[in-house]
Structures are given as C-alpha cells and as structure tokens.
C-alpha positions in Angstrom: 7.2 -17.8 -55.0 3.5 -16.0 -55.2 2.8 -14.7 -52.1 6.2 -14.4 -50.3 7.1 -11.7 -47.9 9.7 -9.4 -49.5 12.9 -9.6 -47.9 14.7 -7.3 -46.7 18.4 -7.1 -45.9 18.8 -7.8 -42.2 20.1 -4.5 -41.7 17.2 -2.4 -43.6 15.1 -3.6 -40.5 16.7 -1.6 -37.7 17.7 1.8 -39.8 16.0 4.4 -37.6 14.5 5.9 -40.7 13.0 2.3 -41.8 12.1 1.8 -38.4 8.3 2.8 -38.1 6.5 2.0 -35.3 3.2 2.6 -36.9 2.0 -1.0 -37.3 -1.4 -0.8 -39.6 -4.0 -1.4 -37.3 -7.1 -3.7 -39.3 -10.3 -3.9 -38.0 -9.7 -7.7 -36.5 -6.2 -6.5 -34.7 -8.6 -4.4 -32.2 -11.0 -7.2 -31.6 -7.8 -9.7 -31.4 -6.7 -7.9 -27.8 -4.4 -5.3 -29.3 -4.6 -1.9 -28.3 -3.9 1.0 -31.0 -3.4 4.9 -30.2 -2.9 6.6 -33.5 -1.9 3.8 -35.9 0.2 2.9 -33.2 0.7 -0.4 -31.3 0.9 0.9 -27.5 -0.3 -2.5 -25.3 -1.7 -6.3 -25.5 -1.7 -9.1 -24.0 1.1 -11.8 -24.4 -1.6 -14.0 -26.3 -1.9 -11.6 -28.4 1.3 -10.4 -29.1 2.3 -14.1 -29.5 -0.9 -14.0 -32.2 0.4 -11.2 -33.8 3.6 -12.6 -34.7 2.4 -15.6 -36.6 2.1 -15.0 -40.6 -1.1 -17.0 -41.6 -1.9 -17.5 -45.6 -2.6 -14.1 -46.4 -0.8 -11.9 -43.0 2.8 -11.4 -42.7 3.6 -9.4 -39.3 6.0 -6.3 -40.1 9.8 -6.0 -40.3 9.5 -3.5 -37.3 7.1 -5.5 -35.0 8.8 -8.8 -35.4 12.1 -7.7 -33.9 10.2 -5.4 -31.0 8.4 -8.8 -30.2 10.9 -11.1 -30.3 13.8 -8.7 -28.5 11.3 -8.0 -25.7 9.2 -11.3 -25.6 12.5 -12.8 -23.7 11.2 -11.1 -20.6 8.2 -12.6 -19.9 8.7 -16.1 -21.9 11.7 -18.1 -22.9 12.6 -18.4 -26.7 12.1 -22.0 -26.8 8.9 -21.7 -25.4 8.2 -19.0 -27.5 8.9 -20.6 -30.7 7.3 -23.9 -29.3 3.9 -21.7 -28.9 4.1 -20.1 -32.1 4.8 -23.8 -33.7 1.8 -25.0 -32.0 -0.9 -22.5 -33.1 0.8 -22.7 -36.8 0.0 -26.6 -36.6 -3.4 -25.3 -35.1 -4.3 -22.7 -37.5 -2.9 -24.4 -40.7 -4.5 -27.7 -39.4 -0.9 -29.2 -40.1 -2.0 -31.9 -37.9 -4.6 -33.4 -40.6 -4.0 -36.8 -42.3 -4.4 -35.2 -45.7 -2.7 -31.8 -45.5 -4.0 -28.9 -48.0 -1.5 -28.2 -50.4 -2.3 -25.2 -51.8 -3.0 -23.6 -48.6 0.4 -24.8 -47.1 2.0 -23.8 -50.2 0.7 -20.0 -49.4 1.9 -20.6 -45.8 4.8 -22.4 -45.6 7.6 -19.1 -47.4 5.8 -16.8 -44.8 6.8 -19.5 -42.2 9.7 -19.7 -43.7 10.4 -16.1 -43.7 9.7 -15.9 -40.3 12.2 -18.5 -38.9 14.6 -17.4 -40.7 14.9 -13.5 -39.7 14.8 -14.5 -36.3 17.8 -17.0 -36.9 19.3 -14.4 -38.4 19.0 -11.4 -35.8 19.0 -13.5 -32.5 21.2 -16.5 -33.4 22.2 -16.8 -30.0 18.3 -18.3 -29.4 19.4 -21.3 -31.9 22.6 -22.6 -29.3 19.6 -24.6 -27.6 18.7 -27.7 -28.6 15.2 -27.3 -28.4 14.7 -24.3 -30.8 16.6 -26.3 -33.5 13.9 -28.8 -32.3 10.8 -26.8 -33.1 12.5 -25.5 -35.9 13.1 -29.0 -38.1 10.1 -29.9 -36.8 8.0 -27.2 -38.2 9.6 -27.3 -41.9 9.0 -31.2 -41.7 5.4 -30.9 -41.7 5.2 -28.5 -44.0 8.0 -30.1 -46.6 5.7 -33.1 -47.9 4.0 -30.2 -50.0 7.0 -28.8 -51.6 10.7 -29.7 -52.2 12.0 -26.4 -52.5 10.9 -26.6 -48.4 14.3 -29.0 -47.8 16.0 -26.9 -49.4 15.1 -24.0 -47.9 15.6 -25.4 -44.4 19.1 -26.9 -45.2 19.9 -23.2 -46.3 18.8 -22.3 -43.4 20.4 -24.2 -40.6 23.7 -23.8 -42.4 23.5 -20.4 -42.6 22.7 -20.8 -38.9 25.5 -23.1 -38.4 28.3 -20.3 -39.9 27.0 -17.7 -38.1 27.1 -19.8 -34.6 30.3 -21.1 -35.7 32.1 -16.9 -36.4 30.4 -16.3 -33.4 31.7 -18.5 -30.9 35.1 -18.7 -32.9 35.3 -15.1 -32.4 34.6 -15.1 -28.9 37.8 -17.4 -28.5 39.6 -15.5 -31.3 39.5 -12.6 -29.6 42.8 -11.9 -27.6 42.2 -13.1 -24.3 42.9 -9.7 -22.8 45.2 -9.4 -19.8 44.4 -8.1 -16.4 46.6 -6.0 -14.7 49.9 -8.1 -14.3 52.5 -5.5 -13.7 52.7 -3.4 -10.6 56.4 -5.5 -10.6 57.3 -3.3 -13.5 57.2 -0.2 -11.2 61.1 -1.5 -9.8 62.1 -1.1 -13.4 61.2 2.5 -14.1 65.0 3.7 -13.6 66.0 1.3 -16.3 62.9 -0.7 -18.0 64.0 -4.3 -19.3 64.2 -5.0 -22.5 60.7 -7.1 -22.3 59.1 -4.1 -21.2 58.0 -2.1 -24.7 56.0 1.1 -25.1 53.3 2.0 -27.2 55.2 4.3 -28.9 57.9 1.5 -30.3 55.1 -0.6 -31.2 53.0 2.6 -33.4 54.1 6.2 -33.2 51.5 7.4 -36.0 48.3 8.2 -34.0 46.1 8.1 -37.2 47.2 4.4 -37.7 46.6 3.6 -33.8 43.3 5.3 -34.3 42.7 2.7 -36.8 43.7 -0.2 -35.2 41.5 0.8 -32.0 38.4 1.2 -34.1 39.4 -2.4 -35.5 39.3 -3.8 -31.8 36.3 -2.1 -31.1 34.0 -3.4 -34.0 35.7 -6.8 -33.5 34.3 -6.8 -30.3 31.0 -5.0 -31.1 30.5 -8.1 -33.9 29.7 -10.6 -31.0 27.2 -8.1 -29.0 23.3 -9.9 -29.6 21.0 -7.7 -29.3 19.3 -9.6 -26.8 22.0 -8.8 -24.3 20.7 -5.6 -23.9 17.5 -7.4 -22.3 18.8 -9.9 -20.9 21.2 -7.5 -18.9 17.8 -6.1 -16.9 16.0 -9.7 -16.5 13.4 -9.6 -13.7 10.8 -11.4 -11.9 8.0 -11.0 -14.4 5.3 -10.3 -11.6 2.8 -12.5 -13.5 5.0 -15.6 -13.5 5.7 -15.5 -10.0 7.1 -19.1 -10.1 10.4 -18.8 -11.8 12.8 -16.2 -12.8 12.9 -15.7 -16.5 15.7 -17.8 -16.9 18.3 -14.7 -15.4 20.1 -17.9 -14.3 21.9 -17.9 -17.4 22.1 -14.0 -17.9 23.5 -14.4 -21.1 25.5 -11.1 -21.5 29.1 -12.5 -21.6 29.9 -10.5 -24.8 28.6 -7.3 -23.2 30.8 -7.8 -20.7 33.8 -8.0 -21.9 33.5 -5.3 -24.1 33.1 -3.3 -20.8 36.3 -4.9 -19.6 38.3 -3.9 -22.8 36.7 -0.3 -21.9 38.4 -0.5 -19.1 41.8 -2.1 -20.0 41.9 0.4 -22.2 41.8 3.3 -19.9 44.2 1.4 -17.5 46.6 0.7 -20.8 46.4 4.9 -21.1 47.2 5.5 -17.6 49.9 3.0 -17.6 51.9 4.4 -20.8 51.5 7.6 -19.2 53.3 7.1 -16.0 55.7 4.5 -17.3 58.4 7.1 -18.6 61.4 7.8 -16.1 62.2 11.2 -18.0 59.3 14.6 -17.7 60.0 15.2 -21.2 58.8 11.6 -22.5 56.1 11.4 -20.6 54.6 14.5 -22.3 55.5 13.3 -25.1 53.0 10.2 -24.4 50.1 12.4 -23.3 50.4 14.3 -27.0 50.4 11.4 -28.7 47.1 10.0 -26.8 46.1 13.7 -27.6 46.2 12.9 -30.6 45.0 9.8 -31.4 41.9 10.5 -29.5 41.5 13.2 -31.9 41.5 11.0 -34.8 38.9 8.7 -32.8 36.4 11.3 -32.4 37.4 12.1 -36.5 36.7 8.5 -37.2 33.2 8.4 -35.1 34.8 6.0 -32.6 33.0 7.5 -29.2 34.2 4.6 -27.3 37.6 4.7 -27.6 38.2 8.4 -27.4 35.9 8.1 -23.8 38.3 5.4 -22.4 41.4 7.7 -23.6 40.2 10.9 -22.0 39.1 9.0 -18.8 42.2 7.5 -18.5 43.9 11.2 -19.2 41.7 11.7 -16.2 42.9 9.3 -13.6 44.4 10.9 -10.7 47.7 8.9 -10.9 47.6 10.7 -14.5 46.4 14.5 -13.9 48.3 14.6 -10.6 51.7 15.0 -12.6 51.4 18.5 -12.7 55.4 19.3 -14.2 55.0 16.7 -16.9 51.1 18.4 -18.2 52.9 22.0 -17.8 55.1 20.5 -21.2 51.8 19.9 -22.9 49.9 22.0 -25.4 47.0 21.2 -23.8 44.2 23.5 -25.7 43.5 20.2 -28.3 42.7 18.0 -24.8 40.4 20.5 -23.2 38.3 20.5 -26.8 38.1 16.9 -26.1 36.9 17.0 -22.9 34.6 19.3 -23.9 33.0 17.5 -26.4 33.0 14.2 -23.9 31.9 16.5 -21.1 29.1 14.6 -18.9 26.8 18.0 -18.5 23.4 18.1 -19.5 23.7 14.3 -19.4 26.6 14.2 -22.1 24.5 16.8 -24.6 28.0 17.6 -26.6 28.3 14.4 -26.7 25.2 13.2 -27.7 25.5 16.3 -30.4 28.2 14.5 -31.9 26.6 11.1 -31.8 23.5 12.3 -33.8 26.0 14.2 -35.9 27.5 10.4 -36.8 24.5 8.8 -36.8 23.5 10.8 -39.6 26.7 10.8 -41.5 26.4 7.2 -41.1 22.9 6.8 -43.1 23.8 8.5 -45.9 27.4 7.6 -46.0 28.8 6.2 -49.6 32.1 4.3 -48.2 32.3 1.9 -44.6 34.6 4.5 -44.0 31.7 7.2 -43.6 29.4 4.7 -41.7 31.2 4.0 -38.8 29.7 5.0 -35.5 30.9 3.5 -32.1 28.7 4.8 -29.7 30.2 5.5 -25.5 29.5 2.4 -24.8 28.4 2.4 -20.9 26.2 5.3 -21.5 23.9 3.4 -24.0 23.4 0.7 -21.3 22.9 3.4 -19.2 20.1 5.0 -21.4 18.8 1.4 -22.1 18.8 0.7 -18.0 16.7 4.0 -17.1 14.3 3.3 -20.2 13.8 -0.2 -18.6 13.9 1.2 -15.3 11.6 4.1 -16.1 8.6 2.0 -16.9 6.7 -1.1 -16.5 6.6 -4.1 -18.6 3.2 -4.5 -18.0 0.6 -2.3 -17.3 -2.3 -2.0 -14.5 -5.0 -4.8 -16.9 -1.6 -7.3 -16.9 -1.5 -6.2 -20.8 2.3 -5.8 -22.0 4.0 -2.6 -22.4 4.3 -2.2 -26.4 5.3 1.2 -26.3 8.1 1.1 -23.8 9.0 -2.0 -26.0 9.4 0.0 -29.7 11.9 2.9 -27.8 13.6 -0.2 -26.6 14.1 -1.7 -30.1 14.8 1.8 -31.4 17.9 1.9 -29.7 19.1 -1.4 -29.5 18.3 -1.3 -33.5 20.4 1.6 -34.3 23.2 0.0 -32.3 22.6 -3.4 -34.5 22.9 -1.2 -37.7 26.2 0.6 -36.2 27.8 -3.0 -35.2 27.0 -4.8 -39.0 30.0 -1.9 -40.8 32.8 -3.2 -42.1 36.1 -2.0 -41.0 37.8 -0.5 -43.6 41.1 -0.1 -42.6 43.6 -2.8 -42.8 44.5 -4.5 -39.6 47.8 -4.0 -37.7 48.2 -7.9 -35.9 51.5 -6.4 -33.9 49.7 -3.3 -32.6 46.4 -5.5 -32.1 48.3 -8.0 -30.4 50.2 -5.0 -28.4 47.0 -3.4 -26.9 45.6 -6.8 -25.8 48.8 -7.9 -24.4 50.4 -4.9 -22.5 51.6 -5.3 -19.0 49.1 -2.6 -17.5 49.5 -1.3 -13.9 46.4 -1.8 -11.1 45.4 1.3 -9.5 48.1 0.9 -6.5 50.7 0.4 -9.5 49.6 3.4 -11.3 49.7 5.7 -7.7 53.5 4.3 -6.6 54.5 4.7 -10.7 53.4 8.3 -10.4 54.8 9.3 -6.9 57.8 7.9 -8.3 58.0 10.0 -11.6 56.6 13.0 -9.2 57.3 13.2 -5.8 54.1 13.6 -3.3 52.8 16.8 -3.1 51.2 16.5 0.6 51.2 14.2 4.0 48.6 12.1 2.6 50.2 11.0 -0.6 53.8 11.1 1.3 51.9 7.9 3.2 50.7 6.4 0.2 53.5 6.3 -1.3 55.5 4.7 1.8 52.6 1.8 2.1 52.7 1.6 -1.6 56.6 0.9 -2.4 56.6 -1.1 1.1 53.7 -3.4 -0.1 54.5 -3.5 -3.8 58.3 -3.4 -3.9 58.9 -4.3 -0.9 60.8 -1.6 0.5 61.0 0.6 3.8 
C-alpha cells in the first residue's frame, strides 16, 4: 500500500473550496514545456499536458489538474487516443515492455496507475462505452498484474464498478419518463366540458410544498445522467492544429443535456397549459396562486430551475394576456419572484441567490440543506461565452490552461450540485402526471386563451379566427 495516492471521495475533487488551481510548480515542470505564472498553471503544449498527467514511481498529478486535463483534453484529442498515449509512454517510461519486468519499481507504479484509471472511470464514465478505452485499460493492468495479485483484483473492482455505473446510467436514460410533446391542441374543443380523461394538476397534487418536492425529484433525476463532458462536447470545434478531422463532433455526445433542456421546456408549456385550461375566471386564478406558490417553495428549496420554467411560463403571452383572470390574483408574492429571476445586470439577483445556495450547500448538515439546481440554460450560457470568449490555444500553438481551470470550475461545482441525494420521498402518480400531461403547442395555448378571454384587438380577433378554423375546424 506504501506509496499510494490518497483518495479522495469523488466529490471532494470538484468542491470550489477544494478546488485550487495552484498546481506546485518543480523545477523540472518548467523545463518539461509547462508554463507557470504565480504557482499557477496558465499554458503548455499537448505533449506536455499529456506528460503531466502520467503518475510515475514517485509523481502523482493533482486531484484538480487531472479533471481540468481530462474535461478539456476531449477538444483537441479523443479519449481513446488519449488514454492510448498515456498507456504508451507508461509502457515507455516504466519499461513495461522488458522481458524481466522490475518488480519493486512496478510495485511503486502500478496503485498510482491504478489510481489514475480509476478516477477518470469514475468522473467520465461515458469515455469507458468505447470499446477501445476498456481495451487500453485491461491492457495496461495486464502488464502490470504479473507483479502483484492484488492488481486482478483491483482491476475486477474496477470494471464492475464501471459496469454498474454504465449500467444506472443508461438504465436511467430509458427509465426516465419518455416525456410527451405537445399532443393536445384537440383538448381546446373540450374546454366547455373537459372529459373525464382530461385531469388537472390540481386533482393530481393541490399542496404546492409536495409539488415542490416532486419537481426537485425530476430535476436531480435528470441532472444524475448530465457528464460533465457534455458541457465540452456541446462547443466541439475544428481544433485549428488538426486541420484533418473534426474532433469527433460527429457524435456530439450531449443527448442527456438535451433533454434536460426539453423537460425545461415541457415544463413551462405544462404551466401555460394548466393555466389556460379552466373554463371558469375564478379557477384559473386559482391555478396561477398555486404555481405562485409552488415556485415559492422552489426558490425555498434552492431549485433555480424549476422556479425559472414556472415564472417563464407565468410569462407566456397566452398566460399574461388574461388580464380579468390576473386582476383575481394577489400578485405582490409573483412580482418578488420575478424579481429575484429578473434577467438585469445579466441575472445579478439571481446570481445573488445562487451564491447564496452554493454556500448553504458547502456547509449544509442534511441533503436537504445541499441541494442547488442551478437555471439551467444560463450555465450553458456562461460556459458558451467562457469558451467563446477565448482561445484554446494560444499564439506559440501552446494550450490554453487557464481558460481550461475556469472551465472546470464551473462544470465542477455543477458536478458537486448533481451527486445530492434527494431527500424527499417520491410521489410516482405526480411524477408520472408531469411527464405525461397533455400540454398545449403554442397555437393551442393562443386559441385556449382567446377562448377563456375574448381578443382584445383586430390582430388577435384574426388569430383567433385562423386558430379555431385550423385547429377545430371551425368558421
């Protein structure tokens, strides 16, 4: 066990308080092609950076640095090549190769190797669906296993723990509810008397707190399946020293980003729809209070996402155009939510809040204190302009370290944020309910409110003619 790297649970990595970018510069680091600015790591080549990552008998790279490099490396080289590089200069270096290995120096080597292929199966797991990393991985651990047996086991730990994780994942992925799109703009013919088939949110939950709940359940569901390499891989260019080939933005592998924009959106749409559904003034208010309310208990619970999709879809014109139905609302609580949700300043209350959260969240006792579910668009909006904003590589063809540890600073707080625990009990009816809910298109959600409230002007007068000729078919 002499001379293994301490670990560290996964999450103590990304914590932005464990997070320190100063990487201890030695003496050979400068001469090795990697350039420091106050204890700080700020450019290098690829080489180098490659170089940096690989423990050796007596060198272990740091916590911080080794999920910078590896989140980042995936835009100028593929994983698989990665790890086939690193392989290679191991077998190099540790002269692997030799018909008599050295035991005792492999025996300092191999837990560091170790070490090392196992945090990055455990923080990019979605790297390990390829054949060829597993590859590169057995092959590694089988030239180093001749010198010790508790290398098998190791590796056996290691791949199964790999296995499981793949396994949640990808069950989770079909697990979750396959959401539906908006079916219903039919509904709108039933608004004088709504079939029996057609339920409302409020029959299904009428305690906001426990909707609150059950939304923050959805969201970290969802959250779960996020890799932090979708972040990256979201903003995959040409690398302009590879001029050959893409890196690999073929197979853009964001497809759990994505749908937890679409569930953003269903959301709002969901919002909109139980809004506008009520034949009667008074019930419709009624609605609106309630989504008052449970946004309230959102922003209480540190769940940014879903009080944003509730307030937007407050905000849909179909929704704020009912001017009779908002005049039965006490409306003060809604205008503090805006407030706080208020894109000014580039969303400072907001941002307020967040850090508020955040901080809450580090030093939080219970899973109930730690949750933080950040507005969801805006981080990829903040991670697009920081990619946007500066070069991967500078001038010399040297890579961009700095822009690369702000990079990992964010996607690692949002890493820490995804790992909590819900700790409220799950609701599978009301779940089920705000998957599953008929929700209106926009043209649904227009004729739905012309029909609760008549058009106001000449231009919603024709709207509303095309709209009920097209949708229910009538002149």
């Amino acid at each position: 066990q002499e001379g293994m790297p301490q670990t560290l649970s996964s999450t103590s990595m990304f914590t932005p308080c464990g997070f320190s970018p100063h990487l201890h510069t030695s003496k050979e680091d400068e001469q090795g092609g990697l350039i420091f600015q106050d204890g700080n790591l700020t450019s290098a080549s690829l080489d180098a950076l490659i170089q940096h990552l690989i423990p050796t008998t007596d060198y272990y790279p740091e916590k911080a640095y080794i999920f910078t490099f590896l989140l980042s490396s995936r835009l100028f080289i593929e994983p698989h090549e990665l790890l086939s590089r690193v392989c290679h200069k191991c077998i190099e270096q540790q002269r692997l190769d030799d018909p008599v290995l050295d035991k005792a120096r492999i025996r300092k080597f191999g837990p560091k190797i170790l070490q090392l292929l196992t945090e990055w199966t455990e923080t990019f797991p979605y790297d390990f669906q390829e054949e060829r990393m597993i590859g590169h991985l057995k092959d590694m651990i089988h030239r180093i296993a001749p010198c010790d047996e508790a290398y098998w086991k190791k590796m056996n730990q290691l791949l199964q723990a790999l296995n499981q994780k793949l396994a949640t994942l990808s069950h989770g992925q079909e697990g979750i509810v396959k959401i539906s799109t908006a079916v219903s703009d039919k509904l709108v013919a039933f608004k004088t008397k709504p079939p029996s088939i057609q339920r409302e949110i409020l029959s299904v939950c009428s305690d906001p707190y426990t909707l609150a709940q059950q939304l923050t359940h959805v969201e970290l569901e969802r959250l779960s399946h996020i890799g932090p390499e979708e972040f990256v891989q979201a903003f995959v260019h040409k690398d302009p020293l590879d001029g050959t080939k893409t890196c690999f933005s073929e197979q853009k592998k964001t497809s759990n980003l994505e749908a937890y924009v679409k569930w953003f959106n269903r959301l709002c749409y969901l919002v909109a729809t139980e809004i506008c559904m009520p034949a009667k003034k008074k019930q419709r208010a009624q609605v609106i209070e309630f989504f008052i309310d449970v946004a309230r208990e959102c922003f209480n619970i540190g769940n940014f996402n879903s009080l944003m999709a509730i307030i937007s879809g407050m905000n849909m014109s179909p929704v704020s155009r009912l001017k009779k139905t908002w005049s039965k609302v006490k409306t003060a609580k809604f205008f503090i939510l805006e407030h706080q949700m208020d894109p000014t300043g580039n969303f400072y209350n907001y941002r307020t809040a967040l850090r508020g959260a955040a901080h809450r969240s580090l030093t939080a006792h219970s899973n109930r204190e730690k949750i933080v579910i950040p507005f969801f668009s805006l981080l990829i909006k903040d991670i697009y302009f920081l990619n946007e904003g500066c070069a991967n590589r500078l001038p010399n063809g040297h890579v961009n370290f700095e822009k690369f540890l702000e990079l990992a600073k964010q996607v690692g707080e949002f890493i820490t944020w995804k790992q909590v625990e819900c700790p409220f009990e799950q609701d599978p009816n009301i779940i089920h309910y705000l998957h599953t809910a008929p929700i209106f298109t926009e043209d649904g959600l227009y004729l739905a409110s012309y029909e609760s409230e008549s058009p106001e002007n000449q231009t919603e007068k024709d709207r509303w003619k095309s709209l009920r000729s097209t949708i229910l078919g009538k002149t």
